[in-house]
C-alpha positions as CSV (number, residue, x, y, z in Angstrom):
1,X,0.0,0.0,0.0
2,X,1.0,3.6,-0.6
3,X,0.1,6.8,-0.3
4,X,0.3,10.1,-2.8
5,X,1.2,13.7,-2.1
6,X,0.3,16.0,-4.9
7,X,2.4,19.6,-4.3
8,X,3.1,22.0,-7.0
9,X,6.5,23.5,-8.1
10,X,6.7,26.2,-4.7
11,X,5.4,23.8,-2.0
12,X,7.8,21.0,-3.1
13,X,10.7,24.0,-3.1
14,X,9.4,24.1,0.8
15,X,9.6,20.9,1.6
16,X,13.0,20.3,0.5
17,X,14.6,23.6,2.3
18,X,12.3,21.8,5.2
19,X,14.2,18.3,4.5
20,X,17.6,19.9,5.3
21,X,16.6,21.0,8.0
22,X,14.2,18.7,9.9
23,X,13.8,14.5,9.9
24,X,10.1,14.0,9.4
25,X,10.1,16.3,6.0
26,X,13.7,14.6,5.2
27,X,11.5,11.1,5.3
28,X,9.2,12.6,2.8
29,X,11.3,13.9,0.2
30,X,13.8,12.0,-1.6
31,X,16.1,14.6,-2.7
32,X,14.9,14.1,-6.6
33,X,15.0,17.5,-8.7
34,X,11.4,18.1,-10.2
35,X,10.3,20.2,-13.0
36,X,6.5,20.0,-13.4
37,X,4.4,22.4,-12.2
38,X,2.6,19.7,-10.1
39,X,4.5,16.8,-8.6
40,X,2.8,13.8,-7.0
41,X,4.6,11.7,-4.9
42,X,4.3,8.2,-3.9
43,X,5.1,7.2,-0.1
44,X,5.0,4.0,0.8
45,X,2.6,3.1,3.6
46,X,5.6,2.2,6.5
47,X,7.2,5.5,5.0
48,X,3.9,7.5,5.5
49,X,4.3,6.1,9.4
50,X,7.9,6.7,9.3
51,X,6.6,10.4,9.1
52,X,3.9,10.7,11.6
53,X,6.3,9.1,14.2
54,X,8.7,11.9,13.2
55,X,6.7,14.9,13.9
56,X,6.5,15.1,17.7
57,X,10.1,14.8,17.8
58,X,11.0,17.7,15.2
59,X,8.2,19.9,17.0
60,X,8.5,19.0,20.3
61,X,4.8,18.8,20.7
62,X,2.7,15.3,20.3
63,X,-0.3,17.1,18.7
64,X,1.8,18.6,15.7
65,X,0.4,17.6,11.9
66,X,3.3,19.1,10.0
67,X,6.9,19.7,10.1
68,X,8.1,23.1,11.4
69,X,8.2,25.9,8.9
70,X,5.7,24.2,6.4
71,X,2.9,26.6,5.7
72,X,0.2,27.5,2.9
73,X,-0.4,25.0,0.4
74,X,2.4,22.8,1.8
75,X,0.9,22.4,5.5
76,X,-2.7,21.3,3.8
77,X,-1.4,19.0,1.6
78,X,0.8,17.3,5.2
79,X,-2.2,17.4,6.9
80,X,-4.0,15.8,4.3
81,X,-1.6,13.1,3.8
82,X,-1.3,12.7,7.9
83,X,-5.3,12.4,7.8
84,X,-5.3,9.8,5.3
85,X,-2.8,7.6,7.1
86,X,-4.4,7.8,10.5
């Protein structure tokens, strides 16, 4: 089983300044340079919980739904992908 993450061309721009500096975004993005407008990745379900475990840790607070510094379009897209694993 997997799970998808569509984010256009800013968000994933976030995310991966995020992934240098924080693990649960780092589990999320592999590091792959993208040049669509709209990117939709594929995490693989014990990734996708490889995430959620992540977050209190990199927030330091057990109710957080996104990595610190992710905002906008990013943060709804998380939280969508955190509310379809859970």
């Amino acid at each position: 089983m997997s799970y998808t993450i569509s984010l256009d061309r800013d968000a994933l721009a976030t995310l991966a300044w995020i992934a240098d500096r924080y693990t649960s975004a780092e589990i999320l993005f592999d590091g792959s340079d993208y040049d669509a407008e709209t990117e939709t990745l594929t995490v693989p379900e014990h990734v996708a919980w490889e995430y959620a475990a992540a977050l209190p840790e990199d927030n330091g607070n057990p109710n957080q739904s996104v990595p610190p510094c992710a905002g906008g379009p990013l943060a709804e897209a998380l939280i969508s992908f955190l509310d379809s694993i859970v």
